[in-house]
Backbone atoms as SQL, in Angstrom:
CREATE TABLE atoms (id INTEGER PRIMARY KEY, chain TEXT, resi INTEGER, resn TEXT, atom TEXT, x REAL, y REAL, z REAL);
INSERT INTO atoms VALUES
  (1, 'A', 1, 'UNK', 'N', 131.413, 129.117, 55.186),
  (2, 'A', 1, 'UNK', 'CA', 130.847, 127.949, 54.509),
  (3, 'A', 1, 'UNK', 'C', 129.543, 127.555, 55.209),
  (4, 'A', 2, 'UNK', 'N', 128.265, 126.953, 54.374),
  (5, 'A', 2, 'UNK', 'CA', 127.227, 126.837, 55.119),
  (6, 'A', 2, 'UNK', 'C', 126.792, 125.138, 56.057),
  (7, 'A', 3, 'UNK', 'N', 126.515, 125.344, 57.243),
  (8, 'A', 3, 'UNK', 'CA', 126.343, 124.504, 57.527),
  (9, 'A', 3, 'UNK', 'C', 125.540, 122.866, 56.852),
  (10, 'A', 4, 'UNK', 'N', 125.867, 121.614, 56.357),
  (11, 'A', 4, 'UNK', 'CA', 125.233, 120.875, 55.924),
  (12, 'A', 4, 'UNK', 'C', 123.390, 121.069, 56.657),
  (13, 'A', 5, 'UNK', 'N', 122.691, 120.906, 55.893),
  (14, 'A', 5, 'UNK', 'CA', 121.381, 120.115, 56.313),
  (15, 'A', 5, 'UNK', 'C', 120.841, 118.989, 55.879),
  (16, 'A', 6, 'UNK', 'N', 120.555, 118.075, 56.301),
  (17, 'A', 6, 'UNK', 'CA', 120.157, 116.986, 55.549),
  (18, 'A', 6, 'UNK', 'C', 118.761, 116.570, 56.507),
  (19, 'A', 7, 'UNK', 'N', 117.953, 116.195, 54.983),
  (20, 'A', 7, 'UNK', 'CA', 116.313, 115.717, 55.702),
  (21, 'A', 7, 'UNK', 'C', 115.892, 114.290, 55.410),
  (22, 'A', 8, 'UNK', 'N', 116.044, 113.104, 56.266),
  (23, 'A', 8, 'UNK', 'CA', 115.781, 112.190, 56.141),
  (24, 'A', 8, 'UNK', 'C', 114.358, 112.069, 55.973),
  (25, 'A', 9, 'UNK', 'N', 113.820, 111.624, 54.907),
  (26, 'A', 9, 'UNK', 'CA', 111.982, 111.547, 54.684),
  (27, 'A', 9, 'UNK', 'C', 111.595, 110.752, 53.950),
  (28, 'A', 10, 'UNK', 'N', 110.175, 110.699, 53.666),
  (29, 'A', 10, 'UNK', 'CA', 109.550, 109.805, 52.760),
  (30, 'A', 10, 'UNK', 'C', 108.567, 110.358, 51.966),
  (31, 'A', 11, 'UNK', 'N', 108.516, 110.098, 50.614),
  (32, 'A', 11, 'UNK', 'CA', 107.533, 110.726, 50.176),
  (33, 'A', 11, 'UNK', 'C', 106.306, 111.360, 50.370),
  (34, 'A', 12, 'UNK', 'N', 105.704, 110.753, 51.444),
  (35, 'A', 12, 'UNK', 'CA', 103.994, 111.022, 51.398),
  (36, 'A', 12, 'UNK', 'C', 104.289, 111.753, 52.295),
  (37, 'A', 13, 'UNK', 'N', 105.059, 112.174, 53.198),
  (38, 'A', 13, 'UNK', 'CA', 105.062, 112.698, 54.856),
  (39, 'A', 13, 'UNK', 'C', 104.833, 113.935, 54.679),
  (40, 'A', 14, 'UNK', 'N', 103.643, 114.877, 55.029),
  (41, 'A', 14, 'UNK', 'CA', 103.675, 115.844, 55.406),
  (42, 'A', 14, 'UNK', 'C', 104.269, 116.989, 55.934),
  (43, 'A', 15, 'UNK', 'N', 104.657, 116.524, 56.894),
  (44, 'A', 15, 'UNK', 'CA', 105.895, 117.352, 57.634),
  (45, 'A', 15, 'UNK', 'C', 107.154, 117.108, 57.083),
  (46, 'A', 16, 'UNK', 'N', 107.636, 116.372, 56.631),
  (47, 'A', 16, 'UNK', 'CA', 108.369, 116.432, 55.494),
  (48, 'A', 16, 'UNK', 'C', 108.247, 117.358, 54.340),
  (49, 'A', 17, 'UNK', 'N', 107.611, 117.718, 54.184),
  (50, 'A', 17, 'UNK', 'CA', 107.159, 118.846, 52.899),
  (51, 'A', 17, 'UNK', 'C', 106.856, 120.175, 53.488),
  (52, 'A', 18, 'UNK', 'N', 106.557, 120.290, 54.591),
  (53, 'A', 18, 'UNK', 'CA', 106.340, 121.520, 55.620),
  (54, 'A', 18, 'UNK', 'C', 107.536, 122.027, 55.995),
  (55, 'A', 19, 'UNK', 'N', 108.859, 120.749, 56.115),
  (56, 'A', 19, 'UNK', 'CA', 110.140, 121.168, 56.668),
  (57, 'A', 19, 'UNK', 'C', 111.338, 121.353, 55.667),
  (58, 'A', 20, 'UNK', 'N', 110.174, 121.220, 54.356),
  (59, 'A', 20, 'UNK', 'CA', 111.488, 121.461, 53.447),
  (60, 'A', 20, 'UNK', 'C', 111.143, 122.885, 52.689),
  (61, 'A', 21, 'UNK', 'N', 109.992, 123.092, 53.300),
  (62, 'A', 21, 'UNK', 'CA', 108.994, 124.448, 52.765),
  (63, 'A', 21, 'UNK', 'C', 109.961, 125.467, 54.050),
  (64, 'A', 22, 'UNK', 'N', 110.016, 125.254, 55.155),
  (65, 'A', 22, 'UNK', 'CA', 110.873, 126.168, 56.374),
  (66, 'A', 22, 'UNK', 'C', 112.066, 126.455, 55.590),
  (67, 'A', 23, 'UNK', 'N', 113.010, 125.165, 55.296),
  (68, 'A', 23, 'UNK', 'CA', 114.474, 125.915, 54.989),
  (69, 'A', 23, 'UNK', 'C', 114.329, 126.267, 53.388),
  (70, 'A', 24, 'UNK', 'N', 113.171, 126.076, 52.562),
  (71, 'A', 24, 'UNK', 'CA', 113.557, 126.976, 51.469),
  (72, 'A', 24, 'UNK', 'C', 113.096, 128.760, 52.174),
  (73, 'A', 25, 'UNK', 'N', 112.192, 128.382, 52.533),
  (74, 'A', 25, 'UNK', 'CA', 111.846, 130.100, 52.944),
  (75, 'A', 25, 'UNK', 'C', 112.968, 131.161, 53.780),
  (76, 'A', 26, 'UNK', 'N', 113.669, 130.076, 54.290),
  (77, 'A', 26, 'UNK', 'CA', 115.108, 130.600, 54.993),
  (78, 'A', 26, 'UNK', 'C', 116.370, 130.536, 53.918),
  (79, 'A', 27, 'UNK', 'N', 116.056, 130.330, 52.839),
  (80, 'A', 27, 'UNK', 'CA', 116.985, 130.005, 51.649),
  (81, 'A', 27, 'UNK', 'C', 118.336, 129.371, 52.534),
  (82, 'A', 28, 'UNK', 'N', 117.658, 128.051, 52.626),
  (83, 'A', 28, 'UNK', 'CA', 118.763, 127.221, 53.165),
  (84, 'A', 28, 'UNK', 'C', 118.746, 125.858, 52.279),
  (85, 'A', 29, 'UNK', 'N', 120.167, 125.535, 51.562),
  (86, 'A', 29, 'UNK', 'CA', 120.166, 124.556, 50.955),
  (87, 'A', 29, 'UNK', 'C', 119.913, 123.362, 51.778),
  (88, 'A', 30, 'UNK', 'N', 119.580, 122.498, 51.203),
  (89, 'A', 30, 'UNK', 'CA', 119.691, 120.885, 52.004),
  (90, 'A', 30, 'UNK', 'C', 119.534, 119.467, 51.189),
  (91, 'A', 31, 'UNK', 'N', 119.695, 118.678, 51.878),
  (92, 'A', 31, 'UNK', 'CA', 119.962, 117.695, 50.943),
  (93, 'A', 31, 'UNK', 'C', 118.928, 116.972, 51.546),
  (94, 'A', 32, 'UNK', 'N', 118.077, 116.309, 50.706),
  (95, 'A', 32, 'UNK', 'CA', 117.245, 115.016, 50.937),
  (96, 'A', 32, 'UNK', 'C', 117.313, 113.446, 50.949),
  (97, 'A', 33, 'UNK', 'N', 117.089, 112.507, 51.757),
  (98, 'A', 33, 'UNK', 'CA', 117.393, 111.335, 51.796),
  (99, 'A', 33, 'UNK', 'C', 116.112, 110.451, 51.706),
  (100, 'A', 34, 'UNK', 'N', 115.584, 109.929, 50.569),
  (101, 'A', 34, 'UNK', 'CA', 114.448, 109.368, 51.115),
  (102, 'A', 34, 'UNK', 'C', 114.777, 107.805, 51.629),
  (103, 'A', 35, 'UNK', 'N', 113.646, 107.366, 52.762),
  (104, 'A', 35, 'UNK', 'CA', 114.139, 105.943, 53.190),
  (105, 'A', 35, 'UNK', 'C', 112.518, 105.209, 52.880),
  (106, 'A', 36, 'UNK', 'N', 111.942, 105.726, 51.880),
  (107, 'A', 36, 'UNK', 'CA', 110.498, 104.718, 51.115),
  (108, 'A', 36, 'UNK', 'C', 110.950, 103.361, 51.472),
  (109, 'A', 37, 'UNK', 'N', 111.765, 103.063, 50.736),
  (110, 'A', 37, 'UNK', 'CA', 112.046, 101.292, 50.443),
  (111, 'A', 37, 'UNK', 'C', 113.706, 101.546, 51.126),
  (112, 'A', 38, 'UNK', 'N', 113.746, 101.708, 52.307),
  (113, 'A', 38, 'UNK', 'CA', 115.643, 101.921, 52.962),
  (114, 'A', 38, 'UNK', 'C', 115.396, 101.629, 54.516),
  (115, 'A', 39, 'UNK', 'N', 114.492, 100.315, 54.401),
  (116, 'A', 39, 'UNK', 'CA', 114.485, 100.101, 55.989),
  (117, 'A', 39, 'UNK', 'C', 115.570, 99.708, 56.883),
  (118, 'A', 40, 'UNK', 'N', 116.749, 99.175, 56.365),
  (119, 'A', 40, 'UNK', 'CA', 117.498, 99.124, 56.789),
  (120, 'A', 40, 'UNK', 'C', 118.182, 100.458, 57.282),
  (121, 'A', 41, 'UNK', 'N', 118.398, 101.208, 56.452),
  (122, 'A', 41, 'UNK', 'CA', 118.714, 102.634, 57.205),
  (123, 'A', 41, 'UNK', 'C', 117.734, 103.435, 57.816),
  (124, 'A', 42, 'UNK', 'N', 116.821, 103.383, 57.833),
  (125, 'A', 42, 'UNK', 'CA', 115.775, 104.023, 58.526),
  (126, 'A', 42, 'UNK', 'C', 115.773, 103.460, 59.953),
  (127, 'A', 43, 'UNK', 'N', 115.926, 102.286, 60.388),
  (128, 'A', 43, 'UNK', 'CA', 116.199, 101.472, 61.393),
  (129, 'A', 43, 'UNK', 'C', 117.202, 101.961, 62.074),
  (130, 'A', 44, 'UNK', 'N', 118.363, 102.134, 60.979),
  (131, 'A', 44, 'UNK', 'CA', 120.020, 102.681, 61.560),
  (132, 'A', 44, 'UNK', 'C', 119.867, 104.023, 62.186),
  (133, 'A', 45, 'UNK', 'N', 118.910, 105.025, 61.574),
  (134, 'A', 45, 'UNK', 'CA', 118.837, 106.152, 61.849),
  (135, 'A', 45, 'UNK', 'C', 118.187, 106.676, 63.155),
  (136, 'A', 46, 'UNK', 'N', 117.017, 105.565, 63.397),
  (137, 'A', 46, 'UNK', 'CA', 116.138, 105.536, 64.624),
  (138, 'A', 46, 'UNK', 'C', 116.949, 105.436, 65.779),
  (139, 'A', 47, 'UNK', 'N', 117.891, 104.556, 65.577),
  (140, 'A', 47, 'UNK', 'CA', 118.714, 103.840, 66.928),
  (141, 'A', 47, 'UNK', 'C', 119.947, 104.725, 67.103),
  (142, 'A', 48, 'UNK', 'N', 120.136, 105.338, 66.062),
  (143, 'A', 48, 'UNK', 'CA', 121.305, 106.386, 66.515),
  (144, 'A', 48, 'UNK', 'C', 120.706, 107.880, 66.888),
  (145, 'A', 49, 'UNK', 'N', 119.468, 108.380, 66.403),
  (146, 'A', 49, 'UNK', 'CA', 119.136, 109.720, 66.930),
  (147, 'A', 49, 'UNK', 'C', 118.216, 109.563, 67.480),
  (148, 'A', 50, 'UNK', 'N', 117.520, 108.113, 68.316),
  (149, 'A', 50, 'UNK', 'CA', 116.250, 107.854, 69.586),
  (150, 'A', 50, 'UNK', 'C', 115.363, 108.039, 68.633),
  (151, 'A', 51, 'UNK', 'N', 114.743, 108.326, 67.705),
  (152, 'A', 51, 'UNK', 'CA', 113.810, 109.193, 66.874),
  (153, 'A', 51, 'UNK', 'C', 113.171, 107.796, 66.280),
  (154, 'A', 52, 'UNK', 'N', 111.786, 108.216, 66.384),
  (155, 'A', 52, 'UNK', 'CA', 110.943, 106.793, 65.116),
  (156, 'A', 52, 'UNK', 'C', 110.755, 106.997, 63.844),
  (157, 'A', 53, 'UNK', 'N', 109.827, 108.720, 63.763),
  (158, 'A', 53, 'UNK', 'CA', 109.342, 109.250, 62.976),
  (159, 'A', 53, 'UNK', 'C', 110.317, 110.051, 61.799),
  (160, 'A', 54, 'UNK', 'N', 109.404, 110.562, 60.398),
  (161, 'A', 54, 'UNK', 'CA', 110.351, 111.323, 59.575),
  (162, 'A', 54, 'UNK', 'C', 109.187, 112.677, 59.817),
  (163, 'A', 55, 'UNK', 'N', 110.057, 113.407, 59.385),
  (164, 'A', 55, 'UNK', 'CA', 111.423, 113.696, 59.034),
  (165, 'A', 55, 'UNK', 'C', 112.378, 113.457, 60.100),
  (166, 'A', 56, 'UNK', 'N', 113.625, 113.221, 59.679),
  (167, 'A', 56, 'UNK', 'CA', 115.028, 113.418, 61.214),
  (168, 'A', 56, 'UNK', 'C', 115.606, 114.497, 60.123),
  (169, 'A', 57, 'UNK', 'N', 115.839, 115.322, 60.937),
  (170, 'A', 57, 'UNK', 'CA', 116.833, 116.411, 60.607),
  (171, 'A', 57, 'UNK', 'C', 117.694, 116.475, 61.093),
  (172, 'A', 58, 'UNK', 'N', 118.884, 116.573, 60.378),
  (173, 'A', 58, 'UNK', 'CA', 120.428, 117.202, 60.904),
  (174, 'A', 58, 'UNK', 'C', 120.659, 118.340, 60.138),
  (175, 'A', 59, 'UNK', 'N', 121.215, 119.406, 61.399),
  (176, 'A', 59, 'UNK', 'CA', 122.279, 120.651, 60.653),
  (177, 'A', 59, 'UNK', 'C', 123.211, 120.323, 61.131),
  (178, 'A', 60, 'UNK', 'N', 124.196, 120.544, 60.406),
  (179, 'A', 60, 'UNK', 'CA', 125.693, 119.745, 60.571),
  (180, 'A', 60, 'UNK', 'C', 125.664, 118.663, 61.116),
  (181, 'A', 61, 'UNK', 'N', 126.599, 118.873, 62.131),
  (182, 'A', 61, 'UNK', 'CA', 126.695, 117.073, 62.379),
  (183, 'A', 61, 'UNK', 'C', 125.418, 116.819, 63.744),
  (184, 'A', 62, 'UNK', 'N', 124.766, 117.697, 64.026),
  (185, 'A', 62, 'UNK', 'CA', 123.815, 117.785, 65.143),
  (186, 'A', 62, 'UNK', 'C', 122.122, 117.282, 65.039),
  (187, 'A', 63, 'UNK', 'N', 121.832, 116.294, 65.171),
  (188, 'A', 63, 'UNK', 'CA', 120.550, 115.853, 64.825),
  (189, 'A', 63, 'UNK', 'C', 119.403, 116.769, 65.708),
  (190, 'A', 64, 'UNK', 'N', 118.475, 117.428, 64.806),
  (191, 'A', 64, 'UNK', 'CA', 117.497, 118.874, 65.506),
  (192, 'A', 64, 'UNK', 'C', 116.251, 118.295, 65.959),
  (193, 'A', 65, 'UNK', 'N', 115.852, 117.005, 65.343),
  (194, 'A', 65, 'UNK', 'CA', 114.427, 116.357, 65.750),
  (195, 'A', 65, 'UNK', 'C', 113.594, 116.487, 64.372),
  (196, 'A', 66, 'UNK', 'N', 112.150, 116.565, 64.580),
  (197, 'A', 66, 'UNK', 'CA', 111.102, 116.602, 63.335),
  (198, 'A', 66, 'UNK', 'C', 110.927, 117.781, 62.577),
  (199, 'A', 67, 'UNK', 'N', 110.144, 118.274, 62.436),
  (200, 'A', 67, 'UNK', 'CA', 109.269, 119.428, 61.663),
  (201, 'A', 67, 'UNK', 'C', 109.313, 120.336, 62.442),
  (202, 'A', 68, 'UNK', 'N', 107.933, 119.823, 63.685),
  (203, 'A', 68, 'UNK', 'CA', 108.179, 120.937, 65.002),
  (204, 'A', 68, 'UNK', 'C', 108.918, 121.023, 65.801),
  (205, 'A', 69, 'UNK', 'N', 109.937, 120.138, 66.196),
  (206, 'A', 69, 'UNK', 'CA', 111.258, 120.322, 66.736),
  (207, 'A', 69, 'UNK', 'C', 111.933, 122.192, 65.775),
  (208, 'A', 70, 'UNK', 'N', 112.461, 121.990, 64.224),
  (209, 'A', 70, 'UNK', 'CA', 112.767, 122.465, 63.935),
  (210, 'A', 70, 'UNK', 'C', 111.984, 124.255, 63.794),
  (211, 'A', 71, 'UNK', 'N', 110.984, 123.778, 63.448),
  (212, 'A', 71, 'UNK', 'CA', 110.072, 124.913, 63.530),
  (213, 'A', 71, 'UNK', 'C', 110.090, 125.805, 64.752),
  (214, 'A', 72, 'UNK', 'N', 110.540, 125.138, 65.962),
  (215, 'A', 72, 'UNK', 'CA', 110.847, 125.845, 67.330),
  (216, 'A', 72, 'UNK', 'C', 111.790, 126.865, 67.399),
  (217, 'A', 73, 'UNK', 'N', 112.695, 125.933, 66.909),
  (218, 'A', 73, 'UNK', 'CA', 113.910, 126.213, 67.050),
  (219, 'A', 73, 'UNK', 'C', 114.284, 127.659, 66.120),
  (220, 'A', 74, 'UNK', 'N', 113.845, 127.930, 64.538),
  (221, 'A', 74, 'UNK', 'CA', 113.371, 128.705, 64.461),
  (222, 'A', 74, 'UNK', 'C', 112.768, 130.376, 64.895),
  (223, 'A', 75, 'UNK', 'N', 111.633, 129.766, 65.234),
  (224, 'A', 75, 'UNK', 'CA', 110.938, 130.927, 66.046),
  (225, 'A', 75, 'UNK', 'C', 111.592, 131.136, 67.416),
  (226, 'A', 76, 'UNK', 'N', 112.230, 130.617, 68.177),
  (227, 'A', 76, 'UNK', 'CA', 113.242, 131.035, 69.035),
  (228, 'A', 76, 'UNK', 'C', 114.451, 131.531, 68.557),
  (229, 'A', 77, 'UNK', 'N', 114.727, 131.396, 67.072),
  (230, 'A', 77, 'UNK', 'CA', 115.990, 131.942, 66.927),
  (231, 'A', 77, 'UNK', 'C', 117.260, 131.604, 66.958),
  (232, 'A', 78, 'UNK', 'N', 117.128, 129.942, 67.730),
  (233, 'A', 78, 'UNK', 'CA', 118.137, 129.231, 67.910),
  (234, 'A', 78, 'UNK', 'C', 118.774, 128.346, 66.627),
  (235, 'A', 79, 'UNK', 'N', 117.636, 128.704, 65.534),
  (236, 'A', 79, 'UNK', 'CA', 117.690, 127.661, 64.213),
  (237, 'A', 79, 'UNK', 'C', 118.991, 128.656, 63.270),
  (238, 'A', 80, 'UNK', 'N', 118.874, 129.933, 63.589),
  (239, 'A', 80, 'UNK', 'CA', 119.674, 130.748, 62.929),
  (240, 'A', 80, 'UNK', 'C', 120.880, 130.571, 63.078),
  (241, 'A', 81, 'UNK', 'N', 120.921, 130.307, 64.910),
  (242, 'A', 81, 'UNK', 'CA', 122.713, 129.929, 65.184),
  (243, 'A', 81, 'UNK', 'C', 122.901, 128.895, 64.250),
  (244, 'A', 82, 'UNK', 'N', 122.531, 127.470, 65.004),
  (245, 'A', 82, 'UNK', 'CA', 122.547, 126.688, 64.197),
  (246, 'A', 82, 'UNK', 'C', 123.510, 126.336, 63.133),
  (247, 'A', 83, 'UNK', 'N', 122.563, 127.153, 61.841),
  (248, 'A', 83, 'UNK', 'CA', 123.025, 127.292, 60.645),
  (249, 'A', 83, 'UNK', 'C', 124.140, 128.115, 60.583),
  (250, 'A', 84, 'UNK', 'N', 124.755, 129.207, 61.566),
  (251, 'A', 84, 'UNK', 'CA', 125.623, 129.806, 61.052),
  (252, 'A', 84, 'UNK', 'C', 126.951, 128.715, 62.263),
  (253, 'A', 85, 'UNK', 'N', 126.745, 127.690, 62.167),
  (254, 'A', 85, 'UNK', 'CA', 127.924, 127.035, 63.117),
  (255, 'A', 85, 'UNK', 'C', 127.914, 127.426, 64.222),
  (256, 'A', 86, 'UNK', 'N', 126.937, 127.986, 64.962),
  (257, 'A', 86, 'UNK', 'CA', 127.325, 128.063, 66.552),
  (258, 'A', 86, 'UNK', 'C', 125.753, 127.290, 67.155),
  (259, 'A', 87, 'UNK', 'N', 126.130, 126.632, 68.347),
  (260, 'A', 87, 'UNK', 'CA', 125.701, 125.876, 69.301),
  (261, 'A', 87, 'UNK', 'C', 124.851, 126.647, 69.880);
């Protein structure tokens, strides 16, 4: 079964659109959350994964960081575990 991804973002964000351009090219499903007008959860989200900025990414239940967080992770190879459930 494939690991969840979910991309917390906002419309205009760049890297937001860069990081949803990565996991289609990895044909990785994911789910999008926008927080435009969701300051209340955007707030919630900051204080639980340290993070200010969007995108926040989670694969599974593991929060990965931004764009280039993920993009690292990636090109190291570590983005592959990841997705297949290992740490």
């Amino acid at each position: 079964m494939p690991v969840p991804v979910t991309i917390y973002r906002t419309r205009l964000c760049p890297y937001c659109v860069m990081a949803k351009r990565l996991f289609d090219r990895l044909h990785v499903a994911y789910t999008e959350v926008y927080l435009d007008d969701k300051d209340d959860l955007r707030n919630e989200l900051s204080r639980r994964f340290n993070w200010q900025t969007v995108p926040m990414i989670v694969v599974g239940e593991q929060f990965v960081g931004g764009y280039s967080d993920v993009a690292e992770l990636d090109r190291s190879g570590k983005l592959a575990r990841l997705l297949q459930g290992a740490a």
